[in-house]
FISE-122586 format. One record per residue (C-alpha): residue in one letter; x, y, z. Coordinates in steps of 0.02 Angstrom, whole numbers, plus 32768, in hexadecimal, padded with zeros to 4 digits. Layout:
['A' [X Y Z]]
...
***
This chain:
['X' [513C 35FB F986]]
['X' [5188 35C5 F8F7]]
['X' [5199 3505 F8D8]]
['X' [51FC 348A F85D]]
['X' [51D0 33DB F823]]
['X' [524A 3363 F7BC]]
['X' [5219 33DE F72A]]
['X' [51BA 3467 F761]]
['X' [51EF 3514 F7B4]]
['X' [514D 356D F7EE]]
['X' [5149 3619 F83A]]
['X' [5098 367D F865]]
['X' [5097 36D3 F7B6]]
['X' [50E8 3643 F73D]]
['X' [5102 3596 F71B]]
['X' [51A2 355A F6C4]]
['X' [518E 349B F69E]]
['X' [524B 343D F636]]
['X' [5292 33A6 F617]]
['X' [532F 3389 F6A2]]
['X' [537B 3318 F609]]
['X' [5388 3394 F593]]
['X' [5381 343B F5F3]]
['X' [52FE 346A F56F]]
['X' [525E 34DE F5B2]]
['X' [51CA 3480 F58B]]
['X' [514B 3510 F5A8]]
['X' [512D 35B7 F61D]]
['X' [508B 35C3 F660]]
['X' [5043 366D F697]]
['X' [4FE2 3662 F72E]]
['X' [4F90 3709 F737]]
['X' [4F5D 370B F671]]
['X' [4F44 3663 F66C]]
['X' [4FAC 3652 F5CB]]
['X' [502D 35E5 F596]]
['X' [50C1 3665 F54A]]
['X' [5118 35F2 F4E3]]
['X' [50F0 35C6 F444]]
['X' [50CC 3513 F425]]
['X' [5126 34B3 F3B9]]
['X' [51B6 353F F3AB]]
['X' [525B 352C F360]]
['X' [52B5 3577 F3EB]]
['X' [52BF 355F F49F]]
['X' [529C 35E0 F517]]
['X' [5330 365C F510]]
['X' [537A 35E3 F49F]]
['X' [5428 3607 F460]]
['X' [543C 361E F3A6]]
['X' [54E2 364F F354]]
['X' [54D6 367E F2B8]]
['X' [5561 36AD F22A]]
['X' [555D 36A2 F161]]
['X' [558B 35F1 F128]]
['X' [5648 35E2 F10F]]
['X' [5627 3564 F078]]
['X' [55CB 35EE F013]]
['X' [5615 3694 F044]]
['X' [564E 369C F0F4]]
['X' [568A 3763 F0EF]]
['X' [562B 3800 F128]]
['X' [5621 3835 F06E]]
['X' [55AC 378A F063]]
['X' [5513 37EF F0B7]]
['X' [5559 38AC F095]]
['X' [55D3 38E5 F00F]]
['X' [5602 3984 F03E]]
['X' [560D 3A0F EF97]]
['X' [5628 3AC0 EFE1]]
['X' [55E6 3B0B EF54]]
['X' [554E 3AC1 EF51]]
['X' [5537 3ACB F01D]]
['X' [553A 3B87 EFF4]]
['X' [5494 3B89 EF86]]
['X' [5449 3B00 F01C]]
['X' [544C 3A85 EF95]]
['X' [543A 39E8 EFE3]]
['X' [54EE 3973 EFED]]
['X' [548F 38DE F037]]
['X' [54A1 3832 EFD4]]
['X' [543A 379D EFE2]]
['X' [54A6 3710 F06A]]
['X' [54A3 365F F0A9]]
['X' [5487 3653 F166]]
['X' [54B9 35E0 F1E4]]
['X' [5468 35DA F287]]
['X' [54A8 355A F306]]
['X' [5464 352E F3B2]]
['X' [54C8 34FB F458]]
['X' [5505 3449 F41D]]
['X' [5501 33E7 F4C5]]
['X' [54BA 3410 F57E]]
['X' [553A 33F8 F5F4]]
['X' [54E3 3402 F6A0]]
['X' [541D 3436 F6C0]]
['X' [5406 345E F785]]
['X' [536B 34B7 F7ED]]
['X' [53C6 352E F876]]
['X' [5362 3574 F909]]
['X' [537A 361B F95C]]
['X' [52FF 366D F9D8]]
['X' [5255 3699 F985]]
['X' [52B1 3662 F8D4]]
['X' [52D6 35CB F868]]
['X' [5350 35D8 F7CA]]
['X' [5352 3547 F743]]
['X' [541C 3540 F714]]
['X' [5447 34FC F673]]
['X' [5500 3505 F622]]
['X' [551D 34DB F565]]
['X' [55A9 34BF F4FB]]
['X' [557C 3548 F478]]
['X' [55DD 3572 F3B9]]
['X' [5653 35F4 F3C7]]
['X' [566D 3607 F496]]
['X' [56BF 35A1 F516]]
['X' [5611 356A F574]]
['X' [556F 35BA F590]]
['X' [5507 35C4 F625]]
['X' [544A 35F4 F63D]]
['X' [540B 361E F6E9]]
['X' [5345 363D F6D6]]
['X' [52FF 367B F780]]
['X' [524D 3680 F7B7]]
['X' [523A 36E4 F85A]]
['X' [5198 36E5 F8EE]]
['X' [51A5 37AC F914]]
['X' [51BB 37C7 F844]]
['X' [515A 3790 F7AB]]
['X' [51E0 37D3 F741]]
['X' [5244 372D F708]]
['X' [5309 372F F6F7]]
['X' [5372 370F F67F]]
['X' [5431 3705 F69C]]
['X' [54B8 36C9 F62D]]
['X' [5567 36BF F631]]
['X' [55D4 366E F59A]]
['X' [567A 366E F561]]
['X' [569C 36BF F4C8]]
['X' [5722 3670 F45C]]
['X' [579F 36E2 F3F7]]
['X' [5775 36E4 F330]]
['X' [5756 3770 F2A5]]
['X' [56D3 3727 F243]]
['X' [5631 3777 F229]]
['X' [55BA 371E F2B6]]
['X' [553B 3765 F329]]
['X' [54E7 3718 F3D5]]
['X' [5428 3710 F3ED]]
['X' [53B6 36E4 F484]]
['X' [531A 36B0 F450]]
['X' [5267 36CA F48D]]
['X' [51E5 3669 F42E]]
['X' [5137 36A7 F454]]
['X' [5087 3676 F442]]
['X' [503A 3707 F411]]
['X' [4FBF 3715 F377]]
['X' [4FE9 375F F2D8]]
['X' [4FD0 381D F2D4]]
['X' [502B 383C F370]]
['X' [507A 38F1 F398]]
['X' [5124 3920 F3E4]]
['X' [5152 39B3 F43C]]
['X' [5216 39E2 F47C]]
['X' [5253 3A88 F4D5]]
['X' [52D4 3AEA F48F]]
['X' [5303 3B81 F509]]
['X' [52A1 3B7C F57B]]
['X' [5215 3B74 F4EB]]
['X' [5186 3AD5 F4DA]]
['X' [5196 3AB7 F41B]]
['X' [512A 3A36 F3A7]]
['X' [5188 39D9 F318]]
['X' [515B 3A12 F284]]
['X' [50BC 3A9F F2A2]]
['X' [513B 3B0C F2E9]]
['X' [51BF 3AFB F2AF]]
['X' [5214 3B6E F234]]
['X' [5217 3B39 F16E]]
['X' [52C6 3AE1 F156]]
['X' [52D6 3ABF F212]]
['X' [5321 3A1E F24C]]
['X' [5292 399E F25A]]
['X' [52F3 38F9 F252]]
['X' [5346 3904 F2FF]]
['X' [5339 399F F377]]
['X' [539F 39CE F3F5]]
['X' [5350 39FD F490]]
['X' [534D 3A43 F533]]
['X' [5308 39D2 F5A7]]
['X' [529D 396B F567]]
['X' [522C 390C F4C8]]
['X' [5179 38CA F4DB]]
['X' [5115 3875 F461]]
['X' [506D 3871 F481]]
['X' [4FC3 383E F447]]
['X' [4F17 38BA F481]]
['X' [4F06 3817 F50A]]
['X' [4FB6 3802 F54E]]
['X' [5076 3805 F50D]]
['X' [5125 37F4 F55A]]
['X' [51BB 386D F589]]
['X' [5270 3853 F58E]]
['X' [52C4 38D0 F5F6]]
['X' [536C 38E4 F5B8]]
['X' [53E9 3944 F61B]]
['X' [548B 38F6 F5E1]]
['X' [5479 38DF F524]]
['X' [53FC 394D F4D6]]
['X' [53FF 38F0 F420]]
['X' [5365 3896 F3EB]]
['X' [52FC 385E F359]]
['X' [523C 384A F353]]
['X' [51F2 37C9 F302]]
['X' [5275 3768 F2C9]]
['X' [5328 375E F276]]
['X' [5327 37F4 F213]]
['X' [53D6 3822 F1F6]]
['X' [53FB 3867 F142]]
['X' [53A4 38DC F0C1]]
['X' [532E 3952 F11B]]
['X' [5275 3923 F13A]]
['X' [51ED 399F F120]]
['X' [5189 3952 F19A]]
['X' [5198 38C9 F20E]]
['X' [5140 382E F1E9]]
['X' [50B3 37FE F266]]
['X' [5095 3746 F264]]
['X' [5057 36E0 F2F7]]
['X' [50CD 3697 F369]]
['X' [515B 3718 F34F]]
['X' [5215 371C F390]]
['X' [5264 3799 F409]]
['X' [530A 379A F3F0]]
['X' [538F 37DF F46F]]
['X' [5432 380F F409]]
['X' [54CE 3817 F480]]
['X' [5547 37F3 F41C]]
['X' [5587 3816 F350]]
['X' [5627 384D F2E3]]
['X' [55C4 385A F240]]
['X' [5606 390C F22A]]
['X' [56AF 3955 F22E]]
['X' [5684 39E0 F28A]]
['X' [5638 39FC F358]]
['X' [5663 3931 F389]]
['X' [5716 38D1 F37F]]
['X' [5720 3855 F2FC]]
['X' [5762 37E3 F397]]
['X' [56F9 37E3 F442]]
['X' [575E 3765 F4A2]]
['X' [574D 3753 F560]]
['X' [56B3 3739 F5E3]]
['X' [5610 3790 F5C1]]
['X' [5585 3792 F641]]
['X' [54CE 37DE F61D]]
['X' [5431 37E3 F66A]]
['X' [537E 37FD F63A]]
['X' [52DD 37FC F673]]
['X' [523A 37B5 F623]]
['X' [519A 37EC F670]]
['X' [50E9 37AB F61B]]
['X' [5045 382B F62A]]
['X' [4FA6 3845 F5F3]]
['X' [4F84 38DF F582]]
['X' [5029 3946 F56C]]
['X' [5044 39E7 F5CD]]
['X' [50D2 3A3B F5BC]]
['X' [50E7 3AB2 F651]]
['X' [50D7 3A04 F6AD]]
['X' [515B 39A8 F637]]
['X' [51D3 3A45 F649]]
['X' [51C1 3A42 F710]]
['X' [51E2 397C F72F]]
['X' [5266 3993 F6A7]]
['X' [52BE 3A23 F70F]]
['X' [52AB 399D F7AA]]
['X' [52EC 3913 F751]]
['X' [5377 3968 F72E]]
['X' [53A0 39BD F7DC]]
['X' [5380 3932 F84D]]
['X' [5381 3951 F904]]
['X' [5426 3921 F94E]]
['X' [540B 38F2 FA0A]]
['X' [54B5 38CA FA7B]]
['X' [54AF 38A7 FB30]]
['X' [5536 3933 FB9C]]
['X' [55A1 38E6 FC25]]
['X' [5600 3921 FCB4]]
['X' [56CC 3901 FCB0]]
['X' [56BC 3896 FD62]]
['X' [5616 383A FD8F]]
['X' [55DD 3824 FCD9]]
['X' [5529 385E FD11]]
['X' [54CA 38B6 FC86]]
['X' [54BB 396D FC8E]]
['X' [5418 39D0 FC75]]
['X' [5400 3A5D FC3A]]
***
């Protein structure tokens, strides 16, 4: 069964403890590992909302982070500058409510959030599931300048940790293979990102918006390699105009995105491709009835 206290939402695999005042997760508890997944102490909030954009009272244009020169683009010689960043958080919590559905319980939280209309967070722990869920729905004001949405994962792993992404069909490690002058700082993938440890790690399944950065913040000049310090962010990336090119410079209107966060021991990736394939197909299960006595029809 799954059960809820004033702040606690429990299922059989995790324990998700926050403060009702605030809406703020205070810590998620792995059952089965017997870890705590959240790094103490962090910065962020679990799947915390971060906006970020160059600061207006420096240089608030796209050519603050990237001045574009064609002719040196054609000898790959690099265009990136060095830029101020802002990164703002949701600014108030508007309501924080526990709903309960058969064999589920979902912690709601809506925000007012920089640059949309409202935010909300639905974050779903089920009994027949111990992958957790992560909804949200905000939205998104109309503007041109450069800004880009985040959703952050803060995690407690120790330094050294490993990350490993599929790309067509294909599980890939950052960095040891990868090719030289591949894209390290975010990746795009197929269906999901794990960072991992030889002990345990986490995986966000992403079906909607495959944009993410491991690690942390790591938009601008290209990285080498990808720092491994303990208690690294995973980043989901829904939303950006940096460029001029593949996104409108204005992405007004109501977006709605879901993901799913599942915590493991040692990472296998036939497993993390199959409950990523799941995650994203969920079964869909509708009662038939008659036109007359409404009775249920079997099959």
């Amino acid at each position: 069964n799954v059960r809820t206290g004033d702040a606690l939402l429990e299922s059989p695999t995790h324990r998700l403890t926050y403060d009702p005042s605030s809406g703020r997760i205070l810590g998620l508890f792995d059952k089965t590992l017997g870890r705590e997944i959240l790094a103490a102490n962090a910065e962020y909030d679990f799947f915390d909302f971060v906006r970020e954009r160059p600061d207006a009272l420096v240089d608030g244009r796209r050519e603050a982070f990237y001045e574009r020169d064609l002719e040196r683009e054609k000898f790959d010689q690099s265009c990136w500058k060095p830029w101020r960043v802002v990164r703002e958080r949701a600014t108030r919590l508007i309501d924080c409510r526990v709903e309960r559905t058969a064999g589920a319980m979902t912690l709601d939280r809506r925000f007012e959030a920089p640059g949309t209309a409202g935010l909300r967070q639905r974050i779903t722990l089920r009994a027949d599931s111990p992958v957790i869920e992560l909804e949200v729905e905000f939205d998104k004001t109309a503007g041109t300048a450069p800004e880009a949405f985040y959703f952050v994962l803060p995690l407690n792993l120790t330094a050294g940790w490993r990350c490993h992404f599929d790309s067509a069909g294909v599980p890939v490690a950052l960095d040891e293979e990868q090719l030289p002058g591949a894209c390290r700082g975010w990746l795009t993938v197929e269906s999901y990102v794990a960072l991992h440890t030889e002990e345990w790690g986490a995986t966000l399944f992403c079906p909607d918006a495959p944009l993410v950065m491991p690690g942390d913040f790591h938009f601008g000049p290209p990285l080498e390699s990808v720092p491994r310090p303990a208690n690294p962010l995973l980043l989901a990336w829904p939303l950006n105009n940096y460029w001029n090119t593949n996104f409108p410079l204005s992405q007004p209107g109501r977006i709605r995105l879901r993901y799913g966060l599942r915590t493991q021991g040692p990472f296998d990736a036939a497993e993390a491709g199959r409950q990523a394939a799941a995650f994203a197909n969920p079964i869909l299960a509708h009662p038939l009835f008659s036109g007359n006595d409404g009775e249920t029809l079997r099959a």
